[in-house]
Structure formats: C-alpha cells, structure tokens
N, C-alpha and C positions, 0 to 999 in steps of 0.2 A: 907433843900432846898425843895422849891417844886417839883414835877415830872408831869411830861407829858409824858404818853404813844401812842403809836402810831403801829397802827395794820399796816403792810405793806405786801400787796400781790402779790407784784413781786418786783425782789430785785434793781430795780434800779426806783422806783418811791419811792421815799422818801417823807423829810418833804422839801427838796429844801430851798430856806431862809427861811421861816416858822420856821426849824430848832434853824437858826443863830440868830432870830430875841427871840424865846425862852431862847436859852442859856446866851443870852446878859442879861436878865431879869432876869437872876435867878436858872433858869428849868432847872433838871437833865433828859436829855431824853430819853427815854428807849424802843426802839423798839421791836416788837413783832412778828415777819415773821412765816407768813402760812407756814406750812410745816416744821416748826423748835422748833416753840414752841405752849406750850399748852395755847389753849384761856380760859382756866376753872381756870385762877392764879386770886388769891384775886384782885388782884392789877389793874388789868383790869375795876374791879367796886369800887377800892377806891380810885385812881391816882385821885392828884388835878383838871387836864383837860386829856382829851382823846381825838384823833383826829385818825380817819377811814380814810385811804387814798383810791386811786382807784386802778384799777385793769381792765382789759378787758374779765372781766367775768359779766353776769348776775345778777344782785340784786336778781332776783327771782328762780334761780338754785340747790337747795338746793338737786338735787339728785346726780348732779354731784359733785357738791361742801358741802356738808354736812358741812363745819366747818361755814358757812354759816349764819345756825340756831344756832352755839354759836353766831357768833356777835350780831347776831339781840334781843339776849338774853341781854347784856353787855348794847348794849344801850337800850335798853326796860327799863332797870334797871336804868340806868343815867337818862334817862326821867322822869323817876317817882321819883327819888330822886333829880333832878333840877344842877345833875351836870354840871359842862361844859364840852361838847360835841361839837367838831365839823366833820364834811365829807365832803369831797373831790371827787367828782365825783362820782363813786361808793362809797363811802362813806356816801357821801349825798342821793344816792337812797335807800341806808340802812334804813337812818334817817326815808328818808319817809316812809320807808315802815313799819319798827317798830311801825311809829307813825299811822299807818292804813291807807297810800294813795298805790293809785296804781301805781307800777315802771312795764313801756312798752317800746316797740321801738317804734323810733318817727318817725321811716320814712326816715329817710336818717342820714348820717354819718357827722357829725360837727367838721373837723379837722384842723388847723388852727387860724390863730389871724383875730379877729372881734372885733368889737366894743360892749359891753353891753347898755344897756340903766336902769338906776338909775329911782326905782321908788320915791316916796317922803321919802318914808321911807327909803331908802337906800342910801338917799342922806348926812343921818346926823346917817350913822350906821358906822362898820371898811371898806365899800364901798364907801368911802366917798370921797377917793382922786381919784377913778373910775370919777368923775365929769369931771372934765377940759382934763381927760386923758383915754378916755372909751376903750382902747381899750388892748387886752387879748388872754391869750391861751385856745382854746378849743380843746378835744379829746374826743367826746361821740357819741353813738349811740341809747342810751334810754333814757329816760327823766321818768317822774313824776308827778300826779298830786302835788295838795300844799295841805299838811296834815293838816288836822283842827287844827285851833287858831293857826298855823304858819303864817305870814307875809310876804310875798313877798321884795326882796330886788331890785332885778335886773332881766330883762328878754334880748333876742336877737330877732331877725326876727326868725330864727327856731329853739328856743326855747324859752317856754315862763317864766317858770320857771328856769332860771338861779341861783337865790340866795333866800333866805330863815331864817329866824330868826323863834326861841318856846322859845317865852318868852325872856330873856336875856341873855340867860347862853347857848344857843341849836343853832349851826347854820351851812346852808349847802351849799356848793358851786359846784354846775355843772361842771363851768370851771377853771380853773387849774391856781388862784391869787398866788398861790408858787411860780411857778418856774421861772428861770432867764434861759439863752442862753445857759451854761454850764450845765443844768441840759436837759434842749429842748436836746441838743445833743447827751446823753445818750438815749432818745425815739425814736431821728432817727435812732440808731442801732437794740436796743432792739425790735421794733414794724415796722421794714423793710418789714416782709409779709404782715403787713394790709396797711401800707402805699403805696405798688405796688397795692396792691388789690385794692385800692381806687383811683387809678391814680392820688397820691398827686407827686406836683413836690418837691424831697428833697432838690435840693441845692436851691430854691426860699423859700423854709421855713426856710432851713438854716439861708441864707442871710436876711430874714425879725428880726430872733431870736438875730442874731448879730447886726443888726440894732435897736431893740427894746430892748435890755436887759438891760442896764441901768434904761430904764422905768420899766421895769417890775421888776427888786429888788426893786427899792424902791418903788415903791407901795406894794411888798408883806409884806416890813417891816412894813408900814404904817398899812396894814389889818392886820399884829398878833398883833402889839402895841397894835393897837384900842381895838382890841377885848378882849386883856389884860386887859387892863384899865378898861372895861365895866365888865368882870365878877367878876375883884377882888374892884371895888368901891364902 
C-alpha cells in the first residue's frame, strides 16, 4: 500500500478529511508529531506523498523551534527529487521558504471563512470545485511571497498568495481546504487565547462552521481526489 506521512505540530490539527479522503484511496497514514518523534526517519524523504500541516508558529523561527531546520531539510529534498509534497498553512510557508521566498507577517490576522478567488490556473487544478463555491477556512497571520517557477492557484483581498503549485507533484495551501465543522471545533478550544486576543466572536464562527460544513467536506474530498489523480497520472 502506499503511505502518506504527515508532520503535525500541535496535536489536534491533523489531516481532517484530507485524512479520510487518503485512506479511502488506498494510503496507509502515518503521522509524525513535533516533540515525539524524530524528523531524521528515512521515511520522511521516501513516503509516496508528504503533507506539512500548520501550526502557530513562525516559518522563520528556527531558534526557538530548531526541529524547524529538519523540515525544511525533508522538503528541500522532496523538491529536488520532484516528490509529492503538500503544506497547509505553515506548511506552505515552509514550501516557500525551502524554495527561496520570503515567509513575513502580513499585517493583520485572517481568522475565519472568506471567499478565495481562483486564478486561471486554479480553476482547472484540485481548486477546482472552489469555482461555483469560493468560500473557506482561513487561520493565519503571515504570508509569503511566490517562490520562483511556482504558480499561483488562489489569492483573497488580504492575502494574495493563498494557493500555489511547483510543477505537478509540489503544492501549498495558506487556508485550511481540510477541515470540516467537527475538526473547526476542536481549534475553538485548542486556540481559545488567540481567538479572545483577536476579539473573534466563537459561538458566530461556530454557527457559520455548522452552517458550512457539508460544503467544506466535500470540497476537501474533491481537493485530495484531485490532487491524487494529478500526481499518480
């Protein structure tokens, strides 16, 4: 069976349907949690696909966060051998910054469901059912520029880089195409100080996560499918 690994650096942001949508296909999944286990395992750069989740820590921290400079090592590696690679928020700033752009804060905090906006090219990538239904969980506070010979998929009003393709096999998502309602409700506990810190209203994010989560599984399904499809075709 295939396997997909998956670095996860706080214990309640997973793979969310991304998961389901893997194991339905095939994928033996094998998570990899900061602080438990070692990122120096083979298996990290020979796993059929790898997927970087996020985390609310700094892409560029590496003094606090030392294990840091192994990911960036893991995907340095996958880049140059053309594996499939995806990241998820901080995951994706990783991407970028592996790939030589620069990961900053953008200025204000993006917490909540927005709409994206599909560029051409993201209209006929695994962003595809984003079309008729733009609209999505975001939770960041830094952004990125777009790493050379990457491709723009999706951007928002405040941010412009939202989504991103390297090649076919390399891709990174800002805002959070994973998750469904029941996973959203685990970050309303888990991320309670930054959310008063930011004067989010919980029970109106609640209610919007309950209201939308039907949309949001199945489009996450739709975006692992896709991206299935595309690296093993």
């Amino acid at each position: 069976m295939p396997t997909a690994v998956a670095i996860r650096h706080i214990s309640f942001e997973g793979l969310g349907i991304f998961e389901e949508a893997l194991e339905e296909t095939g994928y033996t999944v094998h998570y990899y949690d900061i602080g438990e286990h070692d990122l120096r395992t083979p298996e990290l750069g020979s796993a059929d696909l790898a997927i970087i989740l996020g985390g609310p820590i700094s892409a560029n921290d590496d003094t606090n966060y030392p294990f840091l400079k192994e990911e960036l090592k893991i995907i340095e590696r996958r880049l140059a051998d053309n594996q499939p690679t995806m990241g998820i928020c901080l995951g994706a700033q990783l991407i970028a910054r592996a790939a030589g752009a620069r990961v900053y804060p953008s200025g204000h905090t993006e917490i909540g469901f927005a709409p994206i906006t599909l560029t051409d090219a993201g209209s006929v990538s695994p962003l595809a059912s984003f079309a008729d239904d733009p609209v999505t969980f975001h939770w960041h506070g830094d952004t990125f520029d777009l790493p050379a010979k990457a491709c723009r998929l999706a951007s928002t009003k405040l941010c412009e880089n939202q989504a991103f393709t390297i090649g076919r096999n390399t891709v990174g998502f800002q805002f959070h195409p994973e998750l469904d309602a029941r996973t959203i409700e685990k970050w309303l506990v888990g991320h309670a100080a930054e959310l008063a810190s930011n004067a989010i209203d919980i029970p109106h994010l609640r209610a919007r996560a309950n209201e939308l989560g039907e949309q949001l599984a199945t489009k996450a399904r739709k975006v692992m499918m896709s991206w299935l499809k595309g690296i093993n075709g």
